[in-house]
C-alpha positions in Angstrom: -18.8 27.5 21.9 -20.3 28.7 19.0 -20.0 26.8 15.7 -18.2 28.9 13.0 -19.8 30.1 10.2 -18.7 28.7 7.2 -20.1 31.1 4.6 -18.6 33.7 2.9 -14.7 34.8 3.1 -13.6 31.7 5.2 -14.8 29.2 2.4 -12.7 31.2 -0.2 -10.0 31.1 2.2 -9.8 27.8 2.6 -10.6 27.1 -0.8 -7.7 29.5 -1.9 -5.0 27.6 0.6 -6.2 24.1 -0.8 -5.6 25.2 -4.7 -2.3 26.8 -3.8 -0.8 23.6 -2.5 -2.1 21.9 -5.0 -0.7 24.0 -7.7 2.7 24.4 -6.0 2.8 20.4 -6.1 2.0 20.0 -10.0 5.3 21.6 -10.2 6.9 18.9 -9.6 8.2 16.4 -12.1 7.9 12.6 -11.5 11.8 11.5 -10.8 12.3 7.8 -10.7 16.2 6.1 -9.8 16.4 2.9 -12.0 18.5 1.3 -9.8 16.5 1.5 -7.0 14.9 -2.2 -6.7 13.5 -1.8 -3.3 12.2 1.7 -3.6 11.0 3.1 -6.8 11.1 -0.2 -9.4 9.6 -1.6 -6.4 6.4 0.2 -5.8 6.0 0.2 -9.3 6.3 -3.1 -9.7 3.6 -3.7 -7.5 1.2 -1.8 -8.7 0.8 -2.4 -12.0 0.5 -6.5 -10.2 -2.3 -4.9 -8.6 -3.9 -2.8 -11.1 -3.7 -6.1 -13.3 -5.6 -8.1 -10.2 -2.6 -10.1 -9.4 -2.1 -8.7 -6.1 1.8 -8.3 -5.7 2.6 -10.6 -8.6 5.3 -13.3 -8.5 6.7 -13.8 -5.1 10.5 -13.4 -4.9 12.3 -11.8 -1.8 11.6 -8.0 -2.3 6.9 -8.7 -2.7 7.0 -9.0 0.9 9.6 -6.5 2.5 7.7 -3.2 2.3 4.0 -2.5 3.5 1.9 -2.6 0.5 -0.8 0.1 1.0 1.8 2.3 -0.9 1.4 0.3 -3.8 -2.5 0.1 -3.2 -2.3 3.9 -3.1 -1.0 3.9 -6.8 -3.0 2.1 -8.3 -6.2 3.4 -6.6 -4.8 7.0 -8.4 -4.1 5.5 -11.3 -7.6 3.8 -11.9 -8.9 7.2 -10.9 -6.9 9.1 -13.1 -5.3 11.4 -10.8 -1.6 11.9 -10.5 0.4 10.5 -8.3 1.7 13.6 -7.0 -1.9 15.7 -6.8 -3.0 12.1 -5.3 -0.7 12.6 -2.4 -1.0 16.6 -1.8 -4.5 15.7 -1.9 -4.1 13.3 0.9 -2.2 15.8 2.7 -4.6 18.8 2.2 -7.9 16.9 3.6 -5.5 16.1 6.7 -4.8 19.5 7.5 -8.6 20.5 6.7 -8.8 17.9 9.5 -6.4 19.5 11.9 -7.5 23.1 11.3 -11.5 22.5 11.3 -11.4 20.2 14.3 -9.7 22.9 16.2 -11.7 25.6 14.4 -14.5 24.3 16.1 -13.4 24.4 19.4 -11.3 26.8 20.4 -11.3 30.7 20.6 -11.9 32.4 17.6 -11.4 29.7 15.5 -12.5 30.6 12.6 -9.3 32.7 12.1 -7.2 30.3 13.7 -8.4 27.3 12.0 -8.2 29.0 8.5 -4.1 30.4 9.4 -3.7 26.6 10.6 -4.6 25.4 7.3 -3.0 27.8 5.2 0.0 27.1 7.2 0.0 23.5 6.9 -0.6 23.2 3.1 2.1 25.9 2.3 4.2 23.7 3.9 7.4 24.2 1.9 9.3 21.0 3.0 6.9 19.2 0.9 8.4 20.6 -2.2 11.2 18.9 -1.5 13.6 17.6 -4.4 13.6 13.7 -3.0 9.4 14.2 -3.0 9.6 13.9 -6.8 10.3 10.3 -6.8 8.0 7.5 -6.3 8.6 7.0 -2.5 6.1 6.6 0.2 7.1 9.4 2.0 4.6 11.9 0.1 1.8 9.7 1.3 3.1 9.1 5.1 3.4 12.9 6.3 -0.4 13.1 5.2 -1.4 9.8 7.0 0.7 10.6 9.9 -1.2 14.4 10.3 -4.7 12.8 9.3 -4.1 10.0 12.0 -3.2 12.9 14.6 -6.5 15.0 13.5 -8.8 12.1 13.5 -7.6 11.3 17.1 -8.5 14.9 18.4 -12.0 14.3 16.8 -12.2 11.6 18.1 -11.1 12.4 21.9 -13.1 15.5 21.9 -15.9 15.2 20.7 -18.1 19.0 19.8 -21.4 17.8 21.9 -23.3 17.2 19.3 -22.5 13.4 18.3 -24.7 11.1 18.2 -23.8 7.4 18.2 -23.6 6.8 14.3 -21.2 9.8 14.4 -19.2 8.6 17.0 -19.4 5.3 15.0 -18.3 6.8 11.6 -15.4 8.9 13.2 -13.9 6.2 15.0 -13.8 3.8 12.0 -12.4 6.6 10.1 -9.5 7.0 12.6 -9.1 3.2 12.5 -8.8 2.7 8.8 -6.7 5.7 7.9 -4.4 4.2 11.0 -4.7 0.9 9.1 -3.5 2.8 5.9 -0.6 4.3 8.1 0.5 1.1 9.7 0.6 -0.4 6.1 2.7 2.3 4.6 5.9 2.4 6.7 7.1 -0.2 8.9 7.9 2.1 11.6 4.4 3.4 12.7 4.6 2.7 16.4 6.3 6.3 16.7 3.1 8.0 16.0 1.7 5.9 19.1 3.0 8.7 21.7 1.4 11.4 19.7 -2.1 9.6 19.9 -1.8 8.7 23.5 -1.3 11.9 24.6 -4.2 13.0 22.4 -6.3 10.6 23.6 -5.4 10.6 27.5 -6.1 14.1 27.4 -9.3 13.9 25.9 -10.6 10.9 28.1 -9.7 13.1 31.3 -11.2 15.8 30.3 -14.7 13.9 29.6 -14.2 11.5 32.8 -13.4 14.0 35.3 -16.6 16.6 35.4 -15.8 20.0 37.4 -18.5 22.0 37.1 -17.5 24.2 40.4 -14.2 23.7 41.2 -12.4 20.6 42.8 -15.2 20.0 45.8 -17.9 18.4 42.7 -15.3 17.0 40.9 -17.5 14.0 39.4 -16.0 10.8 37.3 -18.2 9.8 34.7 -17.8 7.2 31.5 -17.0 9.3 28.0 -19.3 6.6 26.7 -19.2 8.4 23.2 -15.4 8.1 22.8 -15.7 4.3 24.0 -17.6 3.7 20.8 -15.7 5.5 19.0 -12.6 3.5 20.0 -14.0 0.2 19.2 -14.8 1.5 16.1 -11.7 2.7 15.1 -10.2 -0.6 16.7 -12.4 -2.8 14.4 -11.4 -0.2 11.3 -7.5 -1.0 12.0 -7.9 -4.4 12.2 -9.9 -5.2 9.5 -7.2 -3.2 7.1 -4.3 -5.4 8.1 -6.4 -8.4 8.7 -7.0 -7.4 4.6 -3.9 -7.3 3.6 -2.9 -10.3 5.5 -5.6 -12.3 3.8 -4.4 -11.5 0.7 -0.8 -12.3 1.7 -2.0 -15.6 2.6 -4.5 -16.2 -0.1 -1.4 -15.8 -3.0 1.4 -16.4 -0.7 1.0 -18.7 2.1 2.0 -15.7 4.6 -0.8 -14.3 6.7 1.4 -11.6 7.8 1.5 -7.3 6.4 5.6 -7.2 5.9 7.9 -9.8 6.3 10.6 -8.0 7.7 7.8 -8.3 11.0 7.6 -11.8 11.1 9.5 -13.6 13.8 12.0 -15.8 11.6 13.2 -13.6 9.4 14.0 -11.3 12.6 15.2 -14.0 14.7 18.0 -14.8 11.7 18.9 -11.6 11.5 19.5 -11.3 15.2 21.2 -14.6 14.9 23.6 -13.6 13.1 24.0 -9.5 14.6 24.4 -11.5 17.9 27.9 -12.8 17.3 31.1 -11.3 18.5 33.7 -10.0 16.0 37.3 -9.7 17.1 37.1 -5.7 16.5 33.9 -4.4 17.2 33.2 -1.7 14.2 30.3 0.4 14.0 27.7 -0.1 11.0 28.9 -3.5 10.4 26.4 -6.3 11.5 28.1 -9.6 10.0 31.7 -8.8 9.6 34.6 -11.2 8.1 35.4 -12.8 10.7 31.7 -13.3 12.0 30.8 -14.6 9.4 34.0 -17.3 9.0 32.8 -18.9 12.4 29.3 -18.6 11.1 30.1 -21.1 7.8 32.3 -23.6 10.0 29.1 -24.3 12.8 26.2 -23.7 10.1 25.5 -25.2 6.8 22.4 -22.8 6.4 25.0 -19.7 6.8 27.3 -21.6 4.7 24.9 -20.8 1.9 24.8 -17.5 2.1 29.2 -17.3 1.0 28.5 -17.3 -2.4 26.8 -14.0 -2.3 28.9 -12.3 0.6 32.0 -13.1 -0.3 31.4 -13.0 -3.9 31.2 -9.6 -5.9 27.9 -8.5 -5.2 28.4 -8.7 -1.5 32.0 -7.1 -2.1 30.4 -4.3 -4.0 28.0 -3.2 -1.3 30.7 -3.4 1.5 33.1 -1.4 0.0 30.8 1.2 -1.5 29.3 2.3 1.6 32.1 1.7 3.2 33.9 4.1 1.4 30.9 6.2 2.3 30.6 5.8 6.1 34.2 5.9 6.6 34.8 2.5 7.9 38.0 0.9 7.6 39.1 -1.8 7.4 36.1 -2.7 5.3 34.7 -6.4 6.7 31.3 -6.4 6.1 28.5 -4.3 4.4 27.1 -1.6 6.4 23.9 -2.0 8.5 21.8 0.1 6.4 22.0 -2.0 3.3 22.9 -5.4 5.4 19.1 -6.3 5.6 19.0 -6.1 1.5 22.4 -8.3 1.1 20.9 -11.0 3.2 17.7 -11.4 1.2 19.5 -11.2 -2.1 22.0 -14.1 -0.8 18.9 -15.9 1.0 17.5 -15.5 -2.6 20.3 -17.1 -4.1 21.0 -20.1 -2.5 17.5 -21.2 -4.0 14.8 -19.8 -0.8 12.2 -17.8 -2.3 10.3 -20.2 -4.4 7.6 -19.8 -1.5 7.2 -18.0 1.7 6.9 -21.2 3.6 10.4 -22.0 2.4 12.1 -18.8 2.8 10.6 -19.2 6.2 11.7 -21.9 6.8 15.1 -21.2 6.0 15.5 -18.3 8.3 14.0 -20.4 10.9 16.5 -23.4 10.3 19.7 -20.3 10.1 18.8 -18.9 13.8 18.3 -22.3 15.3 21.8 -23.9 14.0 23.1 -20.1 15.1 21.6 -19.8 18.4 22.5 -23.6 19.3 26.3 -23.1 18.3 25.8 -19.7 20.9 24.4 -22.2 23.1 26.7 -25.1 23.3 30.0 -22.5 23.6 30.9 -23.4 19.9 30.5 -19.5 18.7 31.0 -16.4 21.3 27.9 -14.6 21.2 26.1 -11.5 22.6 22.5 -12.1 24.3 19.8 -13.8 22.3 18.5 -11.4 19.9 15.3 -10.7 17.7 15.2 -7.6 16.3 16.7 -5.7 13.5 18.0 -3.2 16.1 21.9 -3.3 16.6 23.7 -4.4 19.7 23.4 -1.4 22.3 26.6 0.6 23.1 26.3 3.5 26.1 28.4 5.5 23.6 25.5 5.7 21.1 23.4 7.8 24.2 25.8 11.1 23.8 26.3 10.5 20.4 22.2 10.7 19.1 22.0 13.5 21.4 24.6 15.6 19.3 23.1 14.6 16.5 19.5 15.0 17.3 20.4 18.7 17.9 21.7 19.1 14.3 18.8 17.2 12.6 16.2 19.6 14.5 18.5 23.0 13.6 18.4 21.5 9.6 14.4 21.1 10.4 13.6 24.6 11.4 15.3 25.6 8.9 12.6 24.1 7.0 14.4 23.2 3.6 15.2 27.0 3.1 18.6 25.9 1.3 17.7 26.1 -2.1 16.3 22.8 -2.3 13.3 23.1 -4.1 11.5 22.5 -7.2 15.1 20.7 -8.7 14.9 18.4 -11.8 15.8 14.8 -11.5 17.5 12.8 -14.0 16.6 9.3 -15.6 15.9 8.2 -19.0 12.9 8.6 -21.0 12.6 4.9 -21.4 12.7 4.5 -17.7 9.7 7.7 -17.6 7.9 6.6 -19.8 7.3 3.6 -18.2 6.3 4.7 -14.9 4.1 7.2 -16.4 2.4 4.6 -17.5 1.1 4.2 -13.8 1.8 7.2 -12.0 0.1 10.2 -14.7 1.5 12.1 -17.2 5.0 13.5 -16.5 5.9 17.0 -16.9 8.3 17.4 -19.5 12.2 18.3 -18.3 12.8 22.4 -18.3 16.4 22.4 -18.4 17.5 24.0 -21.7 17.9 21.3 -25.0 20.4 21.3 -27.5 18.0 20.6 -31.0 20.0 20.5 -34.1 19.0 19.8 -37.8 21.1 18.7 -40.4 22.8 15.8 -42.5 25.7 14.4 -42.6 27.1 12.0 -45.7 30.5 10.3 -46.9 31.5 8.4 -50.3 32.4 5.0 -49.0 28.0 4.9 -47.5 25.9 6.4 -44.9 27.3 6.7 -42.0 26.0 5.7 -38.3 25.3 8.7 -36.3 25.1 8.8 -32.6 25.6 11.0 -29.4 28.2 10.5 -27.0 29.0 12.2 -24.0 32.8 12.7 -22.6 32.1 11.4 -19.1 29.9 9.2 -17.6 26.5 11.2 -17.0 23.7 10.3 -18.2 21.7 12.5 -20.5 18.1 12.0 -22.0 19.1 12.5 -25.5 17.0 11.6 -28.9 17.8 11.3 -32.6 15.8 10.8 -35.6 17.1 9.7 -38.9 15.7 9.5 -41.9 17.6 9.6 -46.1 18.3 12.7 -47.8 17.7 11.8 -51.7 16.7 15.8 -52.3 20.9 16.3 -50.9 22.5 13.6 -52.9 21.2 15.0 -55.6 23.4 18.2 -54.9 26.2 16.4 -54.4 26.5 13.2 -56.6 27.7 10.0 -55.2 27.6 11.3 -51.5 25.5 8.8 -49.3 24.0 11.1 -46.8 21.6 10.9 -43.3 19.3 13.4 -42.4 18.9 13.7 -38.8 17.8 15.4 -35.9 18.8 15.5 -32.5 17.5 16.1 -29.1 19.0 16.0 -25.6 19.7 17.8 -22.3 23.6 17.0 -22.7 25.4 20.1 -22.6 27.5 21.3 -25.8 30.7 21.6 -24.4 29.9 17.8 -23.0 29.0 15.9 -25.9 30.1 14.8 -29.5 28.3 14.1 -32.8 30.2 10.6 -33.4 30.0 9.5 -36.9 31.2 6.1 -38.0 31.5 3.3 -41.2 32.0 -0.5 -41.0 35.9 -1.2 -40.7 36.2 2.8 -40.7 37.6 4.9 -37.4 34.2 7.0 -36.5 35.0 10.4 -36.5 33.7 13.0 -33.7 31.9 16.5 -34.1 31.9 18.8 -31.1 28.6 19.9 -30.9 29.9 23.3 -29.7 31.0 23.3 -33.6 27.6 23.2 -34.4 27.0 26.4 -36.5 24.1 27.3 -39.9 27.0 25.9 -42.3 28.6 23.1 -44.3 32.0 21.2 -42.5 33.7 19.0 -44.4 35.7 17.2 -42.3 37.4 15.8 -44.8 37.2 15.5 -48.5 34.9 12.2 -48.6 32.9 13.2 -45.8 30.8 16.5 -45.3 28.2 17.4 -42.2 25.7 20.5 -42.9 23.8 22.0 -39.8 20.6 23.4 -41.0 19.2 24.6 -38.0 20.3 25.0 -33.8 18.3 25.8 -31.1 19.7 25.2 -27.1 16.2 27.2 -25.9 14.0 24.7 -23.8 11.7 22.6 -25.5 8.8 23.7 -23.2 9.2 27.2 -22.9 6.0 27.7 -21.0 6.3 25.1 -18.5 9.7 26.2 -17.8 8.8 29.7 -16.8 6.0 28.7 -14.7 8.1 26.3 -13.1 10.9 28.7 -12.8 7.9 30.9 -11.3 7.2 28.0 -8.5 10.6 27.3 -7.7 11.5 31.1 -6.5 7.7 30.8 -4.7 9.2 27.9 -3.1 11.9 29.3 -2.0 10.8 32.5 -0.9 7.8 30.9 1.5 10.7 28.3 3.0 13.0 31.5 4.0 9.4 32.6 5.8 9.2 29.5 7.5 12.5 29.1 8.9 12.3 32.8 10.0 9.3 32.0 11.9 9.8 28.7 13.5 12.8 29.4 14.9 12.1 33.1 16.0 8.8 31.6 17.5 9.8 28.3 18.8 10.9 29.4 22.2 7.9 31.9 22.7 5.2 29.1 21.6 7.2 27.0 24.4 6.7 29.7 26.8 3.1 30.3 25.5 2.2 26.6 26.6 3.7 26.4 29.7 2.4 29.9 30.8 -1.1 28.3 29.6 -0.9 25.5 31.2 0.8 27.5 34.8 -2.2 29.6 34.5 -5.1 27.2 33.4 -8.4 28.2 35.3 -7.8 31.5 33.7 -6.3 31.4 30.8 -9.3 29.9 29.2 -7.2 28.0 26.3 -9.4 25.0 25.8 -7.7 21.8 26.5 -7.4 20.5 23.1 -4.8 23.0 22.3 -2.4 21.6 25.2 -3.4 18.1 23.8 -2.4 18.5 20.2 0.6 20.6 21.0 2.2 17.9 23.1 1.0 15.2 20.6 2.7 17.3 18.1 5.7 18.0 19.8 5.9 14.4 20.9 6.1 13.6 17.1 8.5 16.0 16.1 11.0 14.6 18.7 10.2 11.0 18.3 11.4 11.2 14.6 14.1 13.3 15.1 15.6 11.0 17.8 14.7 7.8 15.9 16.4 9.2 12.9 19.4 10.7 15.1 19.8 7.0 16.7 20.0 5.1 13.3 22.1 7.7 11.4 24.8 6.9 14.7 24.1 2.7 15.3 22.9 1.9 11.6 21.1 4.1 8.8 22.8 7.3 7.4 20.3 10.1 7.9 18.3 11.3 4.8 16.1 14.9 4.6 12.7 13.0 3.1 13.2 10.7 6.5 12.3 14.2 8.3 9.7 15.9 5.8 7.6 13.7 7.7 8.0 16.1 10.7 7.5 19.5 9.3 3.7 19.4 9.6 4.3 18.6 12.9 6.1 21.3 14.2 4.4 24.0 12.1 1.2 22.9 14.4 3.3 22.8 16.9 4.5 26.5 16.6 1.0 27.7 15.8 -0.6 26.1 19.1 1.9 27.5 20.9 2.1 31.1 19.9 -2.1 31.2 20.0 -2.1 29.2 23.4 0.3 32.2 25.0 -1.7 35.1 23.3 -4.9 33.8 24.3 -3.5 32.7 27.7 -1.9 36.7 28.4 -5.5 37.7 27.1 -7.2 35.2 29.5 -5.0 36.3 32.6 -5.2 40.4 32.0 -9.1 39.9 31.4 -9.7 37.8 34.5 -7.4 40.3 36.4 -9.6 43.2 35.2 -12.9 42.1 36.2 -11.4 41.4 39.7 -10.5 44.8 40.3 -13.7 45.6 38.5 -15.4 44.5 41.1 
């Protein structure tokens, strides 16, 4: 196969696809939920313990629960000086250059397949995804996942010309960005199918030699891909073998995530494991569950004050409200994990990990033995965070996997794209401290300037909205002498105000000591004087409700109908093309010996499609037995079935050529 040349055109190509999708991602502002203590105050939390050398800081029951290469991640971009955002596009663009140049290399025409591949992937639309503007790790996991998948290929089919250094360097590559993957999620064994396949395929095709047909076939050792593998063996271990150390070193834990280690998962199985009057769905500790818990256990006796209490009370009936479930006895799965820390927490067991280890080990032993001994009915010994299996739950994540993998190829083509999220500018300001600069709000801002003054003494001036939204809202105040010289013995403010809140929503409250305030519609707002009464008076010098960034607005305007526009082309085409890149592989594959489609198209389309369905069945399963399912949970699939599609439709085109040509030449001759 002829290596591609990489002059020319093909460079600007490429060139052209990486600046897009790196432009396309600026446009997104950082969005950050303040109460979101185990997502985004989490992950900044922990970086700015790492940026200051502290590793993850204080150790309480939240330093532990999520991989930390996430965090890492931040505040490697932050001491570079790259925003978050470009950070993770970037990860995700040097992924698919991995994808589209290993195949480029290898296959048919590659040079034009391997730039449409990349341009492809880095347009993908999903990744402009409302939820994708908040500090999560999802941003960085779809490019991990897709460099992971290229590396593999690389690795498994090696070009020829590899020497052992190479074959060193690319395996330890493949091992530490797996390390990085294993470290960012906890649920990275679904990425394992995809590399199997991968990898099977590329070790048979290097073991078994057929140089003329079945009658020489030949078995020899792919020695390059050996070394390769122990490379990338010793590059994943030596990340989490990292990470543990540290965890040790500050902790006491020599572990990557504690929601992995055996006790904490043996509790919580403890306590799943026990049978409820009523079995309800969602609820993994309900009332009466936990009632005979507290009379056999004095360790789950100290986790009442929190579950019965009113923070426990306030997560059960919020999400039950939400999932439907009534009577409400318990709180629901999803969120179950983050009650039982917070009441572990509580009762005094997080000054250390040894003793919150010790706790959870101490909770399923007096749990399990009260199983044992008949003194609680139980399910099964458990030890997993996985609820108790029903044969109901089989029919029921097939339905839904069919409606999660319609909403994927629809690829985010509902209009949700480019949105703004809300949070205060305290709350902004702080992460942008970490994360880079922030790109200022483009919704259109009420700005008014004026003064408002009374006899009695200046009053207090404030904004207030009718309901309970929040809006980012600012207001500057400052004396007026120049206006109480205009009107003698008036005490007057000067001030200016800033905010997002809508007129029609919010007031201009006004108000004295031991005086009723007194409430201005800012719809009222005109160029004039209004005395609301005769000892108080309120001028409006100036209004303005255009956006404070007019500029940034239109360009973002400008991305968001780009968005949208490429996200209606992608749901056209994957689910137009999604049954003729099926067909396209498995005429391929029918017709091998001629089709001449090498084999690391089959490989990477079935690793592909092997992700795609392993996330959308995971996510189908949980949204029925325990977690409600949420879009940025899928993003992480889109790349995925873009390749997918791509492979597909080139392995049936080049598979028809293959067929036609060989038949030609036959009758040729």
């Amino acid at each position: 196969m002829p290596k591609p040349n990489w002059a020319g055109p093909w460079v600007f190509l490429w060139a052209a696809a990486a600046t897009f999708s790196l432009w396309m991602r600026a446009g997104l502002p950082i969005h950050a939920i303040e109460g979101a203590p185990y997502d985004d105050g989490l992950f900044i939390k922990l970086a700015k313990s790492i940026s200051a050398g502290q590793w993850l800081g204080a150790y309480d029951n939240a330093t532990l629960v999520k991989g930390a290469f996430y965090s890492i991640f931040i505040a490697a971009a932050h001491f570079a000086y790259v925003p978050l955002k470009i950070a993770e596009q970037g990860v995700y663009v040097g992924a698919s250059f991995i994808v589209a140049r290993v195949l480029s290399r290898r296959v048919r025409y590659g040079q034009v397949f391997g730039a449409l591949l990349f341009f492809l992937l880095c347009a993908n639309p999903l990744l402009w995804y409302e939820d994708f503007e908040r500090v999560i790790r999802d941003g960085l996991y779809v490019g991990l996942a897709l460099a992971v998948t290229g590396l593999t290929a690389l690795v498994s089919f090696p070009d020829g010309s590899r020497g052992p250094l190479r074959s060193v360097v690319t395996g330890l590559s493949l091992g530490l960005v797996a390390g990085a993957f294993w470290t960012t999620r906890e649920e990275g064994v679904i990425l394992v199918p995809t590399v199997a396949i991968i990898a099977a395929t590329g070790c048979a095709q290097q073991a078994l030699h057929v140089p003329a047909g079945l009658r020489s076939l030949r078995v020899r050792l792919p020695w390059g891909m050996v070394l390769s593998s122990c490379a990338a063996a010793l590059g994943f271990a030596a990340v989490l073998a990292t990470i543990s150390e540290l965890n040790f070193r500050y902790y006491g834990a020599f572990e990557t995530v504690e929601v992995k280690q055996a006790p904490f998962v043996r509790a919580y199985g403890a306590l799943a494991r026990i049978k409820p009057d009523h079995w309800q769905r969602y609820v993994v500790f309900p009332e009466d569950a936990r009632k005979r818990a507290y009379a056999v256990s004095p360790a789950a006796r100290e986790l009442a004050q929190v579950f019965e209490g009113p923070y426990g009370q306030e997560w059960a009936h919020k999400y039950c409200a939400e999932a439907g479930i009534d009577p409400c006895t318990g709180v629901h799965a999803g969120w179950f994990q983050w009650v039982f820390r917070e009441a572990v927490a509580h009762a005094g067991h997080y000054t250390s990990a040894s003793a919150a280890k010790a706790y959870y080990k101490r909770l399923s032993k007096e749990i399990n033995a009260a199983c044992a001994d008949g003194r609680l009915d139980c399910l099964p010994p458990r030890a997993t965070l996985a609820p108790p299996f029903h044969w109901e739950y089989v029919g029921q994540t097939w339905a839904k996997a069919k409606l999660i993998l319609r909403l994927l190829l629809f690829m985010g083509s509902d209009d949700r794209h480019i949105e703004q999220g809300v949070a205060s500018r305290g709350y902004v300001d702080s992460i942008a401290d970490v994360v880079g600069p922030i790109i200022p709000q483009s919704t259109p801002r009420f700005v008014a300037h004026g003064w408002a003054g009374a006899l009695q003494s200046r009053p207090s001036v404030q904004i207030r909205s009718h309901g309970f939204a929040h809006f980012d809202a600012s207001l500057d105040l400052e004396a007026a002498p120049d206006v109480e010289l205009i009107y003698p013995g008036l005490k007057v403010v000067r001030f200016v105000i800033d905010t997002d809140c809508p007129p029609a929503e919010c007031d201009l409250v006004l108000g004295w000591p031991d005086q009723p305030e007194r409430a201005v519609p800012l719809t009222a707002f005109a160029k004039n004087t209004m005395p609301l009464h005769d000892q108080v008076k309120v001028q409006i010098d100036a209004v303005s409700t255009a956006p404070s960034f007019p500029l940034t607005s239109d360009l973002r305007a400008l991305q968001g109908r780009i968005a949208r526009g490429i996200a209606q082309f992608y749901a056209f085409v994957c689910r137009v093309l999604l049954v003729p890149a099926c067909a396209g592989l498995l005429f391929g594959a029918v017709f091998y010996r001629r089709a001449g489609v090498p084999a690391i198209v089959y490989a990477l389309a079935a690793g592909c499609g092997a992700a795609v369905m392993c996330r959308v069945v995971l996510l189908a399963y949980l949204d029925v037995t325990s977690i409600p399912f949420t879009y940025p949970y899928l993003v992480n699939a889109s790349p995925f079935l873009i390749a997918f599609v791509a492979l597909g439709v080139y392995a049936g085109i080049t598979a028809v050529a293959g067929v036609l040509g060989s038949r030609r030449q036959a009758l040729l001759f």
